[in-house]
C-alpha positions as CSV (number, residue, x, y, z in Angstrom):
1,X,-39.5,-66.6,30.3
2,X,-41.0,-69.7,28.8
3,X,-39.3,-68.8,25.2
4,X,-36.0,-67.9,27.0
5,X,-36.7,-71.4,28.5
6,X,-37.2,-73.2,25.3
7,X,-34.8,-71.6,23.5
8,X,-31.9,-72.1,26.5
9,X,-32.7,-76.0,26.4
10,X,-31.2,-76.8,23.0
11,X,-28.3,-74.9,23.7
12,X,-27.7,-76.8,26.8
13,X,-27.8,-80.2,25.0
14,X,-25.2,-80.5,23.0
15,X,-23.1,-80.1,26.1
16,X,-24.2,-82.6,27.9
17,X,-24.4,-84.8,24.9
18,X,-20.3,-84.2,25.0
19,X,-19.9,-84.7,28.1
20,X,-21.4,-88.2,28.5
21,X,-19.5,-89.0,25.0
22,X,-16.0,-87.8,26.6
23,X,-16.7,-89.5,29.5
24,X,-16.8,-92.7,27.8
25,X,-14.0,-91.9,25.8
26,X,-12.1,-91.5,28.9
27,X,-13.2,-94.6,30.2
28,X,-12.1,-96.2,27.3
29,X,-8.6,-95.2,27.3
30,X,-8.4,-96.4,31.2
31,X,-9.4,-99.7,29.8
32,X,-7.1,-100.0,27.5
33,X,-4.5,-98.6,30.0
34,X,-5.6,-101.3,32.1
35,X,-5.3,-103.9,29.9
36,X,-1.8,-102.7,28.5
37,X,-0.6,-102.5,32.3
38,X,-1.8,-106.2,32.6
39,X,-0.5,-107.6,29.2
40,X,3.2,-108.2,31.0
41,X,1.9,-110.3,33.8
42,X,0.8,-112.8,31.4
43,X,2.7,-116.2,32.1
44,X,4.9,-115.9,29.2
45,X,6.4,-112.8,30.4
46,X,6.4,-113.2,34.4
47,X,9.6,-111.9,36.1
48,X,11.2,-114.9,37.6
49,X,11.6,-115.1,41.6
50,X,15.3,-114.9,42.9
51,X,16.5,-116.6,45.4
52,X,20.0,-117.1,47.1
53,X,19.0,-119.9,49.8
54,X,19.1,-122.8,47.2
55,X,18.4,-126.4,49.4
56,X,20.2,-127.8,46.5
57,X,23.1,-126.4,45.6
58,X,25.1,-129.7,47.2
59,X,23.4,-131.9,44.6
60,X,25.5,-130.1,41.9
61,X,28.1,-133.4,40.2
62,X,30.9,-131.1,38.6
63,X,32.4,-134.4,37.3
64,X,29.9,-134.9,35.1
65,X,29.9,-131.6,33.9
66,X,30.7,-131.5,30.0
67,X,29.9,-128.4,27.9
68,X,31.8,-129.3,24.6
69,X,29.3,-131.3,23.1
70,X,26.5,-130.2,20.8
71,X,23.8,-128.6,23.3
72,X,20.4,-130.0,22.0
73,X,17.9,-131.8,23.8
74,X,18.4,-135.9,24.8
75,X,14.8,-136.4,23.6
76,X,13.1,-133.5,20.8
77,X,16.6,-133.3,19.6
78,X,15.8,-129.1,19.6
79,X,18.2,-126.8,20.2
80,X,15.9,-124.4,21.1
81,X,15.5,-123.5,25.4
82,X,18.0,-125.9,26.0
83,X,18.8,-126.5,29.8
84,X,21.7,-128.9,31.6
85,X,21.0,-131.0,34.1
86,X,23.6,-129.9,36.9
87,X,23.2,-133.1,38.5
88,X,23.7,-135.6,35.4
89,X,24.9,-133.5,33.1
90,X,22.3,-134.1,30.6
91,X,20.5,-131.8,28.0
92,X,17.0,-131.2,28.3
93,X,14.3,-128.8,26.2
94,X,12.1,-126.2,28.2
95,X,11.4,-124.9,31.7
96,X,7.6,-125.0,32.2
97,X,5.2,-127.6,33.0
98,X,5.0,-130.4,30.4
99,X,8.8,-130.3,29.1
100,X,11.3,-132.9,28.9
101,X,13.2,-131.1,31.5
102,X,10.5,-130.8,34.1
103,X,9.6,-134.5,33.4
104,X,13.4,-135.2,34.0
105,X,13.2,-133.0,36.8
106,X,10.4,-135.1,39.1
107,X,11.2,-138.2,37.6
108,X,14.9,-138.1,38.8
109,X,14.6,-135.5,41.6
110,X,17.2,-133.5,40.0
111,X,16.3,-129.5,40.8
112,X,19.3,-127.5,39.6
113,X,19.6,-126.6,36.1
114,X,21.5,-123.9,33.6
115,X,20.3,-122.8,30.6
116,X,22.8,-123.4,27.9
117,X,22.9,-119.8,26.5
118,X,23.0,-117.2,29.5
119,X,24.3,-119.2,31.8
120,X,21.4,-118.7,34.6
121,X,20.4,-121.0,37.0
122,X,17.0,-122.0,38.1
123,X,15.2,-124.5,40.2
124,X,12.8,-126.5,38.7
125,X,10.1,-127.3,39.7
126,X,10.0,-124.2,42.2
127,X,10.4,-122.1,39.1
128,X,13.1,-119.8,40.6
129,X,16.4,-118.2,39.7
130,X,19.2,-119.2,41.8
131,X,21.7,-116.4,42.3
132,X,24.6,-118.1,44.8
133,X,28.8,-117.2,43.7
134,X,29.7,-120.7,44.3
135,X,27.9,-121.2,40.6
136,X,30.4,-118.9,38.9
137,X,33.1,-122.0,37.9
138,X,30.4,-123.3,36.2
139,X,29.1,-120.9,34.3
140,X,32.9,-119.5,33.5
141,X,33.0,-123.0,31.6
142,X,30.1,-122.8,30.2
143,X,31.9,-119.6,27.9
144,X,34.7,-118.5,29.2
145,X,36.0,-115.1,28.2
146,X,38.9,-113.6,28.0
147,X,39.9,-110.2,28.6
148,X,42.5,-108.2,26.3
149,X,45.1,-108.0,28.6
150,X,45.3,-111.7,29.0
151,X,45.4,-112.6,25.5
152,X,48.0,-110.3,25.1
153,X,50.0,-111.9,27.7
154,X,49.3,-115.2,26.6
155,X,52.9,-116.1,25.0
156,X,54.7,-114.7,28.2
157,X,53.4,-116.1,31.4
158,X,53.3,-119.4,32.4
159,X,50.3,-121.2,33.7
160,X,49.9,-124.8,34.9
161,X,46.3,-125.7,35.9
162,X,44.8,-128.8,37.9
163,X,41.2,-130.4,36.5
164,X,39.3,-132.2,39.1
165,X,40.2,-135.6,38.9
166,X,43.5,-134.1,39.8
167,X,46.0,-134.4,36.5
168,X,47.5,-131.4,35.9
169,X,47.5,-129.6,32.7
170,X,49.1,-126.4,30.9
171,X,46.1,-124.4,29.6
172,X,46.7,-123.9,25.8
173,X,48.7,-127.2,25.1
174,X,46.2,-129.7,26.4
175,X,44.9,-133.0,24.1
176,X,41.7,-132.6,21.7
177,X,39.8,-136.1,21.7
178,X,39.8,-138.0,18.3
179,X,36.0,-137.9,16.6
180,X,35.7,-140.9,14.6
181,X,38.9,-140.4,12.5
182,X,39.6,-136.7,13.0
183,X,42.7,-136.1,14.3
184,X,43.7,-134.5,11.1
185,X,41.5,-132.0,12.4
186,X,43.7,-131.4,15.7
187,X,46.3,-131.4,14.2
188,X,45.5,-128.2,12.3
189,X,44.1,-126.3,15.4
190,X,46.8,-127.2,17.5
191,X,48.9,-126.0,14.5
192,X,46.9,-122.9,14.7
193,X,47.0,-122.5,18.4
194,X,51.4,-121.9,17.8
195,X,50.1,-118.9,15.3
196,X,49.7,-116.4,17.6
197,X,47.8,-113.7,15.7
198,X,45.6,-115.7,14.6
199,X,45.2,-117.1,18.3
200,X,44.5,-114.0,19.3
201,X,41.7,-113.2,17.0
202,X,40.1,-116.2,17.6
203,X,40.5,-115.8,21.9
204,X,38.8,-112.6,21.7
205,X,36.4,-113.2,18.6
206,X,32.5,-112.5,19.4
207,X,30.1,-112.6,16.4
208,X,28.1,-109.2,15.5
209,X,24.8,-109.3,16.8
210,X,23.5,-107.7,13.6
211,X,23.5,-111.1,11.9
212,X,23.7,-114.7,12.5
213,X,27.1,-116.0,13.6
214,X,29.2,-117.9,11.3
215,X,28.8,-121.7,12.7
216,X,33.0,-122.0,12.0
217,X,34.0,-119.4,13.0
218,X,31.4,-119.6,16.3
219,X,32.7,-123.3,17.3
220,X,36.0,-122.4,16.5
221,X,36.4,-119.0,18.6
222,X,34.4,-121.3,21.5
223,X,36.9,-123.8,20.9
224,X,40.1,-121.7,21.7
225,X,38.5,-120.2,24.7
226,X,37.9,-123.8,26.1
227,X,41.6,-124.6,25.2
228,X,42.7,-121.7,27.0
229,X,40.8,-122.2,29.8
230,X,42.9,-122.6,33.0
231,X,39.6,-123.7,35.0
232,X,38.8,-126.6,32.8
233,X,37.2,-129.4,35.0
234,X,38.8,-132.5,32.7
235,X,42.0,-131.0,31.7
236,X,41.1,-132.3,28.0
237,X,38.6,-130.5,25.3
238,X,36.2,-132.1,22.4
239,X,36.0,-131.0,19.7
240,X,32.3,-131.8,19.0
241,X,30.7,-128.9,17.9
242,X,33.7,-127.7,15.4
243,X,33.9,-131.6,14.1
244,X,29.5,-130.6,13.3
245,X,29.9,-127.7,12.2
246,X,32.9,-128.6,9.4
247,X,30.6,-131.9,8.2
248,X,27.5,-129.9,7.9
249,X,29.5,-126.5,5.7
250,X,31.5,-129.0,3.8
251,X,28.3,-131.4,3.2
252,X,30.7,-133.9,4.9
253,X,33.7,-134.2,3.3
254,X,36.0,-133.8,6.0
255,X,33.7,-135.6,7.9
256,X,33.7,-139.5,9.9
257,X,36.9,-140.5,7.7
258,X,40.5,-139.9,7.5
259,X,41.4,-136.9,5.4
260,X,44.7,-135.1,4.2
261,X,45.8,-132.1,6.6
262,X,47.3,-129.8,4.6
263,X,43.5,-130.2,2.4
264,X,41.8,-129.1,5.3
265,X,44.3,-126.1,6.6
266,X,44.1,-124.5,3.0
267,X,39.8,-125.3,2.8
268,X,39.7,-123.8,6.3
269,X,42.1,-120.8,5.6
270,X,40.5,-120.2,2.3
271,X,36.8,-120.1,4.3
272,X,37.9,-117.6,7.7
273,X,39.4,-115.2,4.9
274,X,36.1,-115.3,3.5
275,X,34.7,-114.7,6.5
276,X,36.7,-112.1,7.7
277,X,38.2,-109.9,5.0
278,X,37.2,-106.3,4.9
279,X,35.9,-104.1,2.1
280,X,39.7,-104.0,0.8
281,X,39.3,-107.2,0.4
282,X,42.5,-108.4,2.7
283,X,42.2,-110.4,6.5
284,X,44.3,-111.4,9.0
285,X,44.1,-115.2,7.2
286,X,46.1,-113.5,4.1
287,X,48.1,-111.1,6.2
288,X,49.8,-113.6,8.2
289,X,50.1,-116.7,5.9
290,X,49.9,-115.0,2.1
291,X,53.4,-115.1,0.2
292,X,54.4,-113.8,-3.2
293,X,56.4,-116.5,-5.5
294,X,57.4,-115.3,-9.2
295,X,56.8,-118.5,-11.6
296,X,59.3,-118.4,-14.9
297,X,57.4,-121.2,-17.7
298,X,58.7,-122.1,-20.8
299,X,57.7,-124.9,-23.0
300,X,60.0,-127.8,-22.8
301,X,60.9,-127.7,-26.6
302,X,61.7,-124.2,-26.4
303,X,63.3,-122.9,-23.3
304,X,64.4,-119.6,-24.6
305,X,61.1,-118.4,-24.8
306,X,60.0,-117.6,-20.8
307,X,56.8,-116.3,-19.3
308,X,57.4,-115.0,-16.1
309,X,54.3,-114.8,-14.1
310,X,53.7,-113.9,-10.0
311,X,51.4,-116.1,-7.7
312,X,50.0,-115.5,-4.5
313,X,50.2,-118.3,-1.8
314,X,49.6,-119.3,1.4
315,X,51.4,-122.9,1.2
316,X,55.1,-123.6,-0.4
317,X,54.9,-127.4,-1.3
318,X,58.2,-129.1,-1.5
319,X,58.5,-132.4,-3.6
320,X,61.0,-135.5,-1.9
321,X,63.4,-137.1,-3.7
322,X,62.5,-140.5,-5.0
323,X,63.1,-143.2,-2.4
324,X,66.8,-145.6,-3.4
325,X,65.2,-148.7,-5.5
326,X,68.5,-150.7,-4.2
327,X,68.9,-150.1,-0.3
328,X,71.9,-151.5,1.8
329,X,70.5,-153.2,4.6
330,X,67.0,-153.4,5.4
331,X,66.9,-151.0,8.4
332,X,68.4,-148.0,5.7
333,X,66.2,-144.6,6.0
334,X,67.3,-142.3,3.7
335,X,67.3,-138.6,4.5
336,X,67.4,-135.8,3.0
337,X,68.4,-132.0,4.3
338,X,65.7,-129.4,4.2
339,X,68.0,-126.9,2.4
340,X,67.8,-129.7,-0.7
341,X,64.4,-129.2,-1.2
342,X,64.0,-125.8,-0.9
343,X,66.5,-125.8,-3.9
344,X,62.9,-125.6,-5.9
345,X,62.6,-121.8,-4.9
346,X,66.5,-120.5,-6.1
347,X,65.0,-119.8,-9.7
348,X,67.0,-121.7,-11.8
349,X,65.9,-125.5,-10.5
350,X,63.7,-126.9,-13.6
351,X,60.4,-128.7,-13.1
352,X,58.7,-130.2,-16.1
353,X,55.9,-131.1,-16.1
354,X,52.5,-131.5,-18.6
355,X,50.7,-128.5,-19.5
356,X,46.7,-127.4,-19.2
357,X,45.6,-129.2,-22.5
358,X,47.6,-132.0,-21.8
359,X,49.2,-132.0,-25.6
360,X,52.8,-130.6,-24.3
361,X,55.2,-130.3,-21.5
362,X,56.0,-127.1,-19.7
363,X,59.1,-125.7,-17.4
364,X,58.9,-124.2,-14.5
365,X,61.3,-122.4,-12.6
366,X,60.1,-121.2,-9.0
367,X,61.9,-117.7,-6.7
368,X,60.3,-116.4,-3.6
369,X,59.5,-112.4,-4.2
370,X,57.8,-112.2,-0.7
371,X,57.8,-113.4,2.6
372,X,54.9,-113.4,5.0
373,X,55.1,-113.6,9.1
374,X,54.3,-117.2,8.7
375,X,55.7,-119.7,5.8
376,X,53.6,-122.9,6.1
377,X,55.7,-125.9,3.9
378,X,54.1,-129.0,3.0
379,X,56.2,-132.4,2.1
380,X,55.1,-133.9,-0.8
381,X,55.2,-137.3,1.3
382,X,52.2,-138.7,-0.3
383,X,51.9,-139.9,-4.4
384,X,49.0,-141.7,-6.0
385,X,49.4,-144.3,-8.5
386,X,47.2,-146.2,-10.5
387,X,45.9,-148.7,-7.6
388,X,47.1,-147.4,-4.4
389,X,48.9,-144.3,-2.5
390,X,52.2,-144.9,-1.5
391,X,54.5,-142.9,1.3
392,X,57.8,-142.0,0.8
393,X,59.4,-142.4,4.6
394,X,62.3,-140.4,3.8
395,X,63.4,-138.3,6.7
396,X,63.8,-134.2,6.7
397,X,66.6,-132.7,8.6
398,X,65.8,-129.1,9.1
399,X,66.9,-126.5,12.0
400,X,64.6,-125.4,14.3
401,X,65.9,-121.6,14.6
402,X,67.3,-119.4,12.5
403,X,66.4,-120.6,9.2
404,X,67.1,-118.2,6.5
405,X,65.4,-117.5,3.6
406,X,67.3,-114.9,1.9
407,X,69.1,-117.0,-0.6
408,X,65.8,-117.8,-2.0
409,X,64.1,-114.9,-3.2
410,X,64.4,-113.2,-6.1
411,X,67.4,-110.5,-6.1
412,X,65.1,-107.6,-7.1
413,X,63.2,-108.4,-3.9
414,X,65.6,-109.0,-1.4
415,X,65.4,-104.8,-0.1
416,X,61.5,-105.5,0.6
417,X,62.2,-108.2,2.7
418,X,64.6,-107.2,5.3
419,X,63.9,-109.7,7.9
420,X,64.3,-113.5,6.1
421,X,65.4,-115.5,9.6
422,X,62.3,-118.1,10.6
423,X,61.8,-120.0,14.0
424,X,60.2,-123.9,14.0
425,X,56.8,-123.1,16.0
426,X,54.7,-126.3,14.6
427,X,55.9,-129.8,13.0
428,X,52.9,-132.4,12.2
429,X,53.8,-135.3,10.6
430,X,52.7,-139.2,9.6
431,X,52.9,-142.2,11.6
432,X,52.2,-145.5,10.1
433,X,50.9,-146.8,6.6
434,X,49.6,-144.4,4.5
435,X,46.0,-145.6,5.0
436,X,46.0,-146.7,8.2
437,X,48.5,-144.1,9.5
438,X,47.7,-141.0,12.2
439,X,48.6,-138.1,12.4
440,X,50.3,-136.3,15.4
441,X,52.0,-132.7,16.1
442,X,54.8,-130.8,17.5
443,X,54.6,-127.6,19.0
444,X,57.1,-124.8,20.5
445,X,55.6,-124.0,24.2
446,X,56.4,-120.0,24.3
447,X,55.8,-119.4,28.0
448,X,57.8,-122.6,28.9
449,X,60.6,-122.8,25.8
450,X,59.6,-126.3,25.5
451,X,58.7,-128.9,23.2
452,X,55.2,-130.7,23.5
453,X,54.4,-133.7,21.2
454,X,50.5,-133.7,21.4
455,X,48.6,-137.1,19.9
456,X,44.8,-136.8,20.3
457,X,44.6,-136.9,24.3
458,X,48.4,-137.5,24.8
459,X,50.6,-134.4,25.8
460,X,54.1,-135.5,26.3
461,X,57.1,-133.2,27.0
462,X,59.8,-133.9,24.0
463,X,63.4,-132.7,23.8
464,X,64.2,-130.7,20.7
465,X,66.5,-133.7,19.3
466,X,63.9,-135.7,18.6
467,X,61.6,-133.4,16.9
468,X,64.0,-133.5,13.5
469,X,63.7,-137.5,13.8
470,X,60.0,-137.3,12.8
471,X,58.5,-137.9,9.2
472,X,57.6,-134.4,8.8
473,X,54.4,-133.5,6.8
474,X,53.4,-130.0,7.2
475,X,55.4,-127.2,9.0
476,X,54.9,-123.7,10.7
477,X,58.0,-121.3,10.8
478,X,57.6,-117.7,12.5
479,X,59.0,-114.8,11.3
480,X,61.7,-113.7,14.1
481,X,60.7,-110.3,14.2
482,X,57.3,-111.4,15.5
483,X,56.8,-110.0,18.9
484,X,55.1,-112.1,21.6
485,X,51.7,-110.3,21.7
486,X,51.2,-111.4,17.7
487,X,52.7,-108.0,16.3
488,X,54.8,-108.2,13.4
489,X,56.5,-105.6,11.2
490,X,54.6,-104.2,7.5
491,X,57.4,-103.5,5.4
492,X,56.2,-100.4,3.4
493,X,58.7,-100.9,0.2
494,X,57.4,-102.2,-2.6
495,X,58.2,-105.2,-4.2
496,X,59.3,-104.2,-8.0
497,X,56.8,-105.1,-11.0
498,X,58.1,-107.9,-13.4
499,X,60.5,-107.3,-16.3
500,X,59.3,-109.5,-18.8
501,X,55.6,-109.9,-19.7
502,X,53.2,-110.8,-17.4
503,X,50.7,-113.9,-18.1
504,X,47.6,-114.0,-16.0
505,X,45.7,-117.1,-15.0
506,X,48.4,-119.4,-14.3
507,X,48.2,-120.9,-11.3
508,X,51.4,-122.0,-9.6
509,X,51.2,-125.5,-8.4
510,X,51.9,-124.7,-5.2
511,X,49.1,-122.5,-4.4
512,X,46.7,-125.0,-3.2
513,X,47.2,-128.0,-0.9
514,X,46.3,-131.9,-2.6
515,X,42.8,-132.9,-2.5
C-alpha cells in the first residue's frame, strides 16, 4: 500500500499543477474581459445623454443665424470640433471643460449649440443632446439637401419664398454679396445657375467618402444648395467659403481684386473637368460646353497654300469692330448686329495675324464643325495697349430666341448637327470704366419666363427689351432641344475627318479666354 501510495502521488501532481495554472489562466482572460468591457466608458467615448425637455430652446436668435461663412473657431482659428453659438451666432472650438466654447458658454450664458458638421445639438454646460423638431429649420440650413425628384423639377415649378426679416425672394435667382471685388465671381455662378445640367450635378453632388473632397467642388455644390434653398433665413447667400477656396487653389489670383470673367469661367471649367472626368477621359464640363471649330491657316505671303486644322473649345470669342474715330454728336453709340460678328465662323472671313516665332504673318479662316448644348460667346470688348486698357462701348444687338447657327458650320457637318436653333439663357456684361467698372448679369427665369437682372445683392425684374441695350460681355445660348430636367439629345453621326492634311498643335485663338 505504501508503494501504491508513493507511486500514485506523482501521478496526481501534475494535475493539480494544471489545474491551478488554468485557473489563472482563466482569471486572466476575465480581466482582460473586464478591462475591454470598461475601455468604452472612458470619457472620450461616453454616449451622450438625450434629452427633449430643453429649458432653452427660446434663447435660440434665428436672425443671427449665418452658416455661409468659413466655420472655424473666433479664437484658435481651428477648424477642427467646431460648434455655433445658437444664441449669437458665433463659432467656437470644443465641447468639454476648458474650451473656448464652454468658456463662451458661462461667460455669456449662452447654452444651445450645433456642431457645424452633423448638425446635432447639445447643451453645454449640462453636456446633453437636445433632440426637439422645432431644431429642424436650422439644421436644414446648415446643409440642405435635395432630393432627385426636386432637382428634376427645378426648371418647372415655381417657388417664391419669404426670409425672416420678411422680403420675399425666388429660391434660385437670389443676390450673392460682393467679397472685396468679386462680383466677377457671381457673375459666373449665376451664369452657371441658367445651365441646367450642370445645376443639376452640382444640386445633388456629394464627395466620395473614399477620399478627401475637392475644396471647389465641396463649396461650390454647398453653394448651389444654399441658393436653392427656399427656407433661407436672409433671402441672400455669401459666397465666403467658394471666394476661400478659389484664392487658396489659385494661390490667389482671382483673389481680393478685380479680375476678367470669361478668365475665371474657362480656369474654373478647365479645373471641374479635371475633377470630374471619367476613365474615358470626357465630363459633363466638356459634354455640355465643348465645340468643334475647323481652323484653315495659310501664310499671308502665300495664301494658296492652306493647313486645315480642327480645335476643340469651350468658348467662341468674337472680335468688335473698331470704335468710328469721327463721331456725329457726342451722345453717338455705335452698334453693331450680332450676325456681323459671327461673320468670323462662315469660313471664308480672313484674320491675319503674327505667327508663333513672331518672324511672319499667318491667315486664318474659322467654320464651326460642331455644336454643343451650350455655345458660351465672349465680346472682345476689352484691348490692351502699351499704357492702359481701353473698352470699346459699342453695343450688340442679338435675338434672344431662335438664333440659328446653321449658316455657320462647315457644309460637310451640317447632317451631324441637326438641331442648330439657340435660346438667350445668360447675358453678363460691363458697366463703367474699364478699371473701375462692375460687372452685372442677366438671366432667363424658367419657372417664371422672366427676365431677372441680378447685381451683387440687387435682383430686379427686367423686360426682355432692355436686355439687348446692355454692353454685353459674355453670353450663354441653350440648345432648343434641351429639355427642362437638363436632357439633351447625343447625335450619333459622325462628323467627317478632314480633306486636306491635318497639322496638330495649333491652337485656335479662340480656345482659351484672355488672361
Amino acid at each position: 500500500c505504501l508503494q501504491r501510495s508513493s507511486h500514485s502521488q506523482p501521478t496526481n501532481l501534475p494535475s493539480v499543477v494544471t489545474m491551478a495554472a488554468q485557473d489563472k489562466v482563466d482569471k486572466r482572460r476575465i480581466e482582460e474581459s473586464d478591462d475591454e468591457e470598461v475601455m468604452p466608458k472612458k470619457k472620450g467615448k461616453q454616449e451622450v445623454p438625450q434629452r427633449t425637455d430643453c429649458p432653452y430652446l427660446g434663447t435660440i436668435n434665428r436672425h443671427v443665424l449665418d452658416f455661409d461663412f468659413e466655420k472655424i473657431c473666433s479664437i484658435s482659428l481651428s477648424g477642427d470640433n467646431v460648434y455655433v453659438d445658437l444664441i449669437d451666432g458665433k463659432y467656437f472650438q470644443g465641447r468639454g471643460k476648458d474650451t473656448p466654447a464652454y468658456r463662451h458658454a458661462l461667460e455669456k450664458g449662452h447654452y444651445v449649440w450645433m456642431n457645424v458638421v452633423d448638425g446635432k445639438v447639445y447643451c453645454i454646460p449640462d453636456g446633453y443632446e437636445v433632440l426637439d423638431k422645432s431644431l429642424e429649420d436650422i439644421k436644414f440650413n446648415l446643409n440642405p439637401l435635395f432630393e432627385e425628384e426636386e432637382i428634376e423639377y427645378m426648371s418647372t415649378r415655381v417657388r417664391y419664398s419669404k426670409a425672416l426679416d420678411g422680403t420675399d425672394f425666388i429660391p434660385g435667382c437670389i443676390g450673392l454679396n460682393n467679397i472685396q471685388d468679386s462680383d466677377y465671381q457671381n457673375v459666373i455662378i449665376q451664369l452657371m445657375c441658367a445651365v441646367t445640367p450642370l445645376r443639376n450635378l452640382l444640386l445633388g453632388y456629394q464627395p466620395p467618402p473614399e477620399r478627401k473632397p475637392d475644396p471647389i467642388l465641396l463649396t461650390l455644390s454647398q453653394l448651389f444648395r444654399k441658393m436653392y434653398n427656399g427656407r433661407n433665413f436672409k433671402g441672400l447667400v455669401s459666397p465666403h467659403e467658394f471666394y476661400q477656396a478659389v484664392g487658396q487653389v489659385t494661390q490667389k489670383k482671382f483673389y481680393a481684386k478685380q479680375m476678367d470673367p470669361a478668365a475665371f469661367f474657362s480656369w474654373l471649367m478647365g479645373y471641374l473637368h479635371r475633377k470630374l472626368k471619367g476613365k474615358d477621359g470626357s465630363s459633363l464640363i466638356h459634354d455640355v460646353f465643348q465645340g468643334e471649330v475647323q481652323v484653315k491657316l495659310s501664310p499671308a505671303n502665300d495664301e494658296a497654300r492652306i493647313t486645315e486644322s480642327k480645335e476643340k473649345t469651350i468658348i467662341l470669342s468674337l472680335e468688335l469692330p473698331d470704335e468710328p474715330l469721327f463721331k456725329d454728336n457726342l451722345d453717338f453709340i455705335p452698334q453693331v448686329p450680332l450676325f456681323n460678328l459671327l461673320e468670323k465662323f462662315n469660313g471664308e472671313k480672313p484674320f491675319e495675324r503674327i505667327a508663333k516665332g513672331g518672324e511672319s504673318r499667318e491667315i486664318r479662316r474659322y467654320s464651326l464643325r460642331r455644336l454643343p448644348p451650350y455655345v458660351i460667346c465672349v465680346v472682345k470688348r476689352f484691348r490692351n495697349n502699351n499704357f492702359f486698357v481701353e473698352k470699346n462701348p459699342t453695343i450688340v444687338t442679338f435675338p434672344l430666341k431662335g438664333l440659328d447657327l446653321r449658316d455657320y458650320i462647315h457644309p460637310d457637318c451640317q447632317p451631324a448637327n441637326p438641331e442648330t436653333k439657340y435660346d438667350l439663357v445668360a447675358n453678363v456684361c460691363h458697366d463703367g470704366k474699364p478699371d473701375r467698372g462692375s460687372y452685372k448679369v442677366q438671366v432667363f427665369h424658367q419657372p417664371t419666363s422672366q427676365w431677372f437682372e441680378l447685381h451683387d445683392l440687387r435682383v430686379t425684374a427686367v423686360l426682355p427689351q432692355m436686355v439687348a441695350l446692355t454692353e454685353s460681355y459674355i453670353q450663354v445660348y441653350q440648345r432648343q432641344d434641351v429639355k427642362p430636367d437638363g436632357s439633351f439629345g447625343k447625335f450619333d453621326m459622325e462628323i467627317p475627318e478632314l480633306s486636306g492634311e491635318v497639322e496638330t498643335g495649333v491652337a485656335a485663338e479662340i480656345e482659351m479666354a484672355p488672361e
